[in-house]
KEMIDO-909785 format. One line per field, with one value per atom (N, C-alpha, C): x, y, z; atom name. Coordinates in nm, 4 decimals. Atoms other than C-alpha are relative to their C-alpha. Layout:
residues N
east	(X,...) .
north	(Y,...) .
up	(Z,...) .
at	(CA,...) .
This chain:
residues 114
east	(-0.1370,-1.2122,0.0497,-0.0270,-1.0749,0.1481,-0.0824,-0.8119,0.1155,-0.0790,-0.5123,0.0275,-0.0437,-0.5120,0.1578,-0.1841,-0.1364,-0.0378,0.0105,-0.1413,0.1253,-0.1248,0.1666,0.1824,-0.1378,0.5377,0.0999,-0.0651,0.6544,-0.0604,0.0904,0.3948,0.0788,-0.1115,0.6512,0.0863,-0.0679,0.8490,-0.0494,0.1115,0.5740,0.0019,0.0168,0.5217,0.1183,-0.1506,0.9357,-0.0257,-0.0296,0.8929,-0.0689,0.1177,0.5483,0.0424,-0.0156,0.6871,0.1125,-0.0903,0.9703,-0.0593,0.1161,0.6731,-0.0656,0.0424,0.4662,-0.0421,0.0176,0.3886,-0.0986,0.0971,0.1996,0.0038,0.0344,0.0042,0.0113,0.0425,0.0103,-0.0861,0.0899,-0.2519,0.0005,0.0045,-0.1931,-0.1037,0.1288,-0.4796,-0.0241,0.0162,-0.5673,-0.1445,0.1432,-0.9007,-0.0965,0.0191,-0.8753,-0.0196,-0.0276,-0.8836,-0.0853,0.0813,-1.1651,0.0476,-0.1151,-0.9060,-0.0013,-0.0004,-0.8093,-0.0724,0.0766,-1.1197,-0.0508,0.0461,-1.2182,0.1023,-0.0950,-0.8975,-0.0127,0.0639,-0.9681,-0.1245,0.0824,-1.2829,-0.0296,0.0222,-1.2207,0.0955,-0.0986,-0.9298,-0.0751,0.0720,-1.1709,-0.0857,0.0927,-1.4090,0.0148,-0.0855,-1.1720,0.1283,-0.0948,-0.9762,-0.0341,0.0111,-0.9987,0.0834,-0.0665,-0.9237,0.0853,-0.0844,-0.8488,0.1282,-0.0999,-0.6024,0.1359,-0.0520,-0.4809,0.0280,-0.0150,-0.4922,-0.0309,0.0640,-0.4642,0.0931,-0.1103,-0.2181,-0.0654,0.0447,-0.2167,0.0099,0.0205,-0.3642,0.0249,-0.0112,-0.2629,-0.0311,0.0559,-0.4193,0.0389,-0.0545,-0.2569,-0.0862,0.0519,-0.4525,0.1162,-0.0692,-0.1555,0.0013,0.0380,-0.3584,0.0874,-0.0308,-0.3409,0.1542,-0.1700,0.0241,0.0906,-0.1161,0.2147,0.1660,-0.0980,0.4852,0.0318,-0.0293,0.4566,0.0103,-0.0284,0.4108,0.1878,-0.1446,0.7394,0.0878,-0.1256,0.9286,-0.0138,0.0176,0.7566,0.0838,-0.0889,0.9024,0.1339,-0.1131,1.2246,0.0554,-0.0120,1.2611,-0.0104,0.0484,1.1163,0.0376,-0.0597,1.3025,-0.0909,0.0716,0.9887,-0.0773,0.0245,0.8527,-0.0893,0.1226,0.5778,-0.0689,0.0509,0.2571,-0.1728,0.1234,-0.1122,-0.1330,-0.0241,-0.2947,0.0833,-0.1815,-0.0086,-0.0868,0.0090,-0.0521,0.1535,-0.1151,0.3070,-0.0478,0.0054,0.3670,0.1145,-0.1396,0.6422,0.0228,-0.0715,0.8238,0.1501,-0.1711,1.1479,0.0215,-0.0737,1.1729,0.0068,-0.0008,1.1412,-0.1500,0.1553,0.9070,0.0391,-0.0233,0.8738,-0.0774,0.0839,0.5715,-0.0563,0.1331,0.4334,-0.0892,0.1340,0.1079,-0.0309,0.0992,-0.0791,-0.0940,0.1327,-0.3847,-0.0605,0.0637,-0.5479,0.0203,-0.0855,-0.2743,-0.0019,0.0318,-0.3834,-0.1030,0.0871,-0.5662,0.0614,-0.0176,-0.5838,0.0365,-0.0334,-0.4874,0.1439,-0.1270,-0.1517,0.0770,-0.1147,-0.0429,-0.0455,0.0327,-0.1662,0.1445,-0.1025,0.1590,0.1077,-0.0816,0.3317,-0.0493,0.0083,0.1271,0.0012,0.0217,0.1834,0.1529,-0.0885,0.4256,0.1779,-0.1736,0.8506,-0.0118) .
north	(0.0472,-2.0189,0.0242,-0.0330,-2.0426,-0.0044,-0.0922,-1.8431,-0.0244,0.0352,-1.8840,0.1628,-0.1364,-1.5285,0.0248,0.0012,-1.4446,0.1612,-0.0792,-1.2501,0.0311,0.0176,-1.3444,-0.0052,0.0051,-1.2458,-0.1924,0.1315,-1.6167,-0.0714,0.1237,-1.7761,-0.0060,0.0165,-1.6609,-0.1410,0.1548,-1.9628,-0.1230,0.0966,-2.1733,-0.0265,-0.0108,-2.0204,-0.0424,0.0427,-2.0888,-0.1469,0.0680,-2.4106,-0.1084,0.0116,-2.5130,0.0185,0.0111,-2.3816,-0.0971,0.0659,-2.6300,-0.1232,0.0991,-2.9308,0.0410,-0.0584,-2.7459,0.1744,-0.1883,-2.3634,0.0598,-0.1330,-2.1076,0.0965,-0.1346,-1.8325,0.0905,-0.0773,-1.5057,0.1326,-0.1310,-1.2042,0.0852,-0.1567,-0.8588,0.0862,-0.0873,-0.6956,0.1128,-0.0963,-0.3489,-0.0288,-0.0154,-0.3001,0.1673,-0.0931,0.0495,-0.0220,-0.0336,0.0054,-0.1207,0.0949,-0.1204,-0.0978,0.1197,-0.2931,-0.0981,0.0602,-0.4606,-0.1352,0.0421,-0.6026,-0.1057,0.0522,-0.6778,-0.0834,0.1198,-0.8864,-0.0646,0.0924,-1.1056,-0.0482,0.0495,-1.1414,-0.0848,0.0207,-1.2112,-0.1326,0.0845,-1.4389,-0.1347,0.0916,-1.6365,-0.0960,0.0750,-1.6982,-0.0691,0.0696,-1.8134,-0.1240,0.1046,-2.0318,-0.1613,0.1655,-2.4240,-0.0936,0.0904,-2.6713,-0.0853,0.1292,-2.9294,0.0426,-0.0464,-2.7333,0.0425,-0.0821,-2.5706,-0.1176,0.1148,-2.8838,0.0702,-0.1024,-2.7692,0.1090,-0.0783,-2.5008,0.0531,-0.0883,-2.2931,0.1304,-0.1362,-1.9749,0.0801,-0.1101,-1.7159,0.1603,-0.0783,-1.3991,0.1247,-0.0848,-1.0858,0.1475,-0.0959,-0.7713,0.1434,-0.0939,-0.5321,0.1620,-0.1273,-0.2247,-0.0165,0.0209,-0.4072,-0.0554,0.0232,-0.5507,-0.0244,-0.0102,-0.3783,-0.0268,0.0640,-0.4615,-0.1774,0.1137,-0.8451,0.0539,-0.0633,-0.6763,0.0225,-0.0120,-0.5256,-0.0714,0.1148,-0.8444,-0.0972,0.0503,-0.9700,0.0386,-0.0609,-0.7546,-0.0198,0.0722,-0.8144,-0.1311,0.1284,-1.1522,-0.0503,0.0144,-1.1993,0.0498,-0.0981,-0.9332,0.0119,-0.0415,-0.8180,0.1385,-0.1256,-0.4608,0.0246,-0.0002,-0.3673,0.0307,-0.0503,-0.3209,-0.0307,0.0757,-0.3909,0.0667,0.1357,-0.5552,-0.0842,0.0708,-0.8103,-0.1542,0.1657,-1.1732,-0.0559,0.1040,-1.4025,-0.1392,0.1432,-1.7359,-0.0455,0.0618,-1.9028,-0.1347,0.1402,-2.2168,0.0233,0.0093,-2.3699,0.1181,-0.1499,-2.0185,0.1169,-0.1705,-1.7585,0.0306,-0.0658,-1.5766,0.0008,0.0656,-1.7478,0.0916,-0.0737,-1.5113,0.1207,-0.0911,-1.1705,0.0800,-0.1086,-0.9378,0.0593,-0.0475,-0.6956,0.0739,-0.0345,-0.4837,-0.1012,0.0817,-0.6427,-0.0916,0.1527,-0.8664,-0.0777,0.1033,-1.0646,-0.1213,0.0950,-1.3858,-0.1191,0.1032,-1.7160,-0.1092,0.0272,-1.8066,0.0180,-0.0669,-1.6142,-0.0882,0.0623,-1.7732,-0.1540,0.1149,-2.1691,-0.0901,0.1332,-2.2689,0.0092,-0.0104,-2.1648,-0.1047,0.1153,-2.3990,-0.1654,0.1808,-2.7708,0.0135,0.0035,-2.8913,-0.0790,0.0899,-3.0371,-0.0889) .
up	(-0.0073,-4.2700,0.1413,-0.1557,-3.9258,-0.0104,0.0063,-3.8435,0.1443,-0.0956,-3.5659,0.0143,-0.0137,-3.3458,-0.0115,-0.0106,-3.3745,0.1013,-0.1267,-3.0214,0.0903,-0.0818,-2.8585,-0.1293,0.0495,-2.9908,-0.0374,0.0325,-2.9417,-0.0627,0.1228,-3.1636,-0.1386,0.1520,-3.4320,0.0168,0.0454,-3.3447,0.0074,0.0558,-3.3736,-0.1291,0.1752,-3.7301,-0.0536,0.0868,-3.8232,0.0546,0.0061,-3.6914,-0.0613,0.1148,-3.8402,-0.1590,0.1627,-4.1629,-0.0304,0.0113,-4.1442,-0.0758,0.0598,-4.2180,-0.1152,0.0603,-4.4097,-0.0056,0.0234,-4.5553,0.1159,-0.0620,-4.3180,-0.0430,0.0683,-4.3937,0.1310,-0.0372,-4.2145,-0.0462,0.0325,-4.2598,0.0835,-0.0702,-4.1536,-0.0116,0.0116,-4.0848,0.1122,-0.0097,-4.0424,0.0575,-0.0292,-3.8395,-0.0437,0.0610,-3.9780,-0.1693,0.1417,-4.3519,-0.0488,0.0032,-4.5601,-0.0602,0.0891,-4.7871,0.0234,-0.0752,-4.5421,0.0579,0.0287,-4.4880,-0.1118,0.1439,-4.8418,-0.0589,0.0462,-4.9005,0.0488,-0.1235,-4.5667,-0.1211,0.0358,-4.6970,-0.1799,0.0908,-5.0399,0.0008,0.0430,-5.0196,0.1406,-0.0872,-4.7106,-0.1469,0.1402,-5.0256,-0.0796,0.0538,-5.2078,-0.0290,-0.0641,-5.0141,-0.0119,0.0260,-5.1456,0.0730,-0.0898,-4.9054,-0.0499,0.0279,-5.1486,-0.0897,0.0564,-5.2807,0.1253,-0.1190,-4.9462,0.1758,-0.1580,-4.7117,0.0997,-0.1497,-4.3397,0.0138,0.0204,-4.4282,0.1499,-0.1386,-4.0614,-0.0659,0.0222,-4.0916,0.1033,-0.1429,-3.8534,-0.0473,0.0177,-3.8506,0.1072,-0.0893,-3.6669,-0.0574,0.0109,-3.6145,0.0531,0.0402,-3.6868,0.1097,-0.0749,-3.4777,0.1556,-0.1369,-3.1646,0.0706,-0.0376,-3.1784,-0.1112,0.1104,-3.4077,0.0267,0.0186,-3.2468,-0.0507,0.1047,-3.3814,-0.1209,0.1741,-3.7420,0.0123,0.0519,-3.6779,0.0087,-0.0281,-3.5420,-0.1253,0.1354,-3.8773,-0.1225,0.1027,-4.0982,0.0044,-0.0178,-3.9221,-0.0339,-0.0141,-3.8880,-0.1188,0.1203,-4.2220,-0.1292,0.1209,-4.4448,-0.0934,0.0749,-4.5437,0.0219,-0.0238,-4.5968,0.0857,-0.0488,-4.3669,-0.0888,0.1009,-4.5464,0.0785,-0.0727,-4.4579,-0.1570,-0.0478,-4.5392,-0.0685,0.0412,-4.5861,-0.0177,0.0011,-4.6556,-0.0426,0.0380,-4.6335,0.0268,-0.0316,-4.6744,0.0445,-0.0718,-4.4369,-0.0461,-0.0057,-4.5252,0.0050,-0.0476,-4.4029,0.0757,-0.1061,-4.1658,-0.1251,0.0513,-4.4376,-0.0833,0.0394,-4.6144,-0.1383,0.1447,-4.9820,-0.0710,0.0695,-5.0627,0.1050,-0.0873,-4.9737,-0.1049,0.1305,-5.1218,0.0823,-0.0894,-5.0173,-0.0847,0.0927,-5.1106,-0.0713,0.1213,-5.4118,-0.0608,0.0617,-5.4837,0.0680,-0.0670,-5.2070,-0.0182,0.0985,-5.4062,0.0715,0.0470,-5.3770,-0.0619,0.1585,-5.7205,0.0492,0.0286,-5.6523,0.1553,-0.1928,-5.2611,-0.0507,0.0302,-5.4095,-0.0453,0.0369,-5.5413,0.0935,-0.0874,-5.2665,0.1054,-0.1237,-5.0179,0.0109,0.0367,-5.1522,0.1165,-0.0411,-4.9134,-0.0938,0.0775,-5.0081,0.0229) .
at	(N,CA,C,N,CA,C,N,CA,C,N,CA,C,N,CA,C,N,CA,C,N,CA,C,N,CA,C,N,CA,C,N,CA,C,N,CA,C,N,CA,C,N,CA,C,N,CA,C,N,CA,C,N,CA,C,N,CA,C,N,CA,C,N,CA,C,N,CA,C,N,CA,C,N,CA,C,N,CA,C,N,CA,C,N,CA,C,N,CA,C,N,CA,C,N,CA,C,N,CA,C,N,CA,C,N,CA,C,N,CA,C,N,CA,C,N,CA,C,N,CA,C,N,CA,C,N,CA,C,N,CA,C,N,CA,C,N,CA,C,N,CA,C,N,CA,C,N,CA,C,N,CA,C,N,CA,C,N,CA,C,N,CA,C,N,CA,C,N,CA,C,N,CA,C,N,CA,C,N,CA,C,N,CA,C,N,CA,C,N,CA,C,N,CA,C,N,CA,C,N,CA,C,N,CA,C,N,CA,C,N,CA,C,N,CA,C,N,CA,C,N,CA,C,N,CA,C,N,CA,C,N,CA,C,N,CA,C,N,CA,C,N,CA,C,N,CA,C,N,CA,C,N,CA,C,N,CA,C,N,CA,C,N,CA,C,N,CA,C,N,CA,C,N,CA,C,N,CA,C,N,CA,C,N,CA,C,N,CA,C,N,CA,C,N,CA,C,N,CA,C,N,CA,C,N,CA,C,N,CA,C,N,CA,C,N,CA,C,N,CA,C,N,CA,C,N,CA,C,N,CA,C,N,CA,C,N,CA,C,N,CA,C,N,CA,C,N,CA,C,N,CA,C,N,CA,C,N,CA,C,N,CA,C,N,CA,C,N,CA,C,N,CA,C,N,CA,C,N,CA,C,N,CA,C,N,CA,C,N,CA,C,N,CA,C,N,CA,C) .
């Protein structure tokens, strides 16, 4: 599954304005935690295109710039958490999970677009 680094603070208004068209995903990921890991990897496995179109995936490694996490949480009125998975549309954050509750199954009806 290919992944969009989320590196830079202003890519957030990429993501609010991207989610205006259609839903984006973000993933918070811990490079510490095998969790972390094992949700990435599980919810990669799981990910159906023809269900998921070209939803943009963006992928932020949390360690290295936690300050985006926290302009996330801000911006977003959502708790910090990791690993995190939201889904943005229209500029907010319609869905978040983390740990185990990070599926496939569970972020799918959030990505059909309005």
């Amino acid at each position: 599954m290919n992944w969009i680094e989320l590196a830079d603070l202003k890519q957030l208004d990429d993501v609010v304005a991207e989610s205006r068209k259609q839903p984006v995903i973000i993933y918070k990921h811990s490079t510490r935690c095998n969790i972390s890991r094992t949700a990435l990897d599980r919810l990669d496995r799981n990910w159906d295109v023809t269900i998921a179109g070209d939803t943009r995936r963006y992928f932020l490694d949390l360690i290295a710039h936690r300050h985006i996490s926290n302009e996330i949480a801000d911006r977003f009125g959502v708790e910090h958490e990791s690993p995190q998975v939201l889904v943005i549309s229209d500029g907010k954050s319609v869905a978040d999970m983390s740990h185990f509750a990070i599926e496939f199954e569970a972020l799918k009806k959030h990505l059909k677009s309005s």
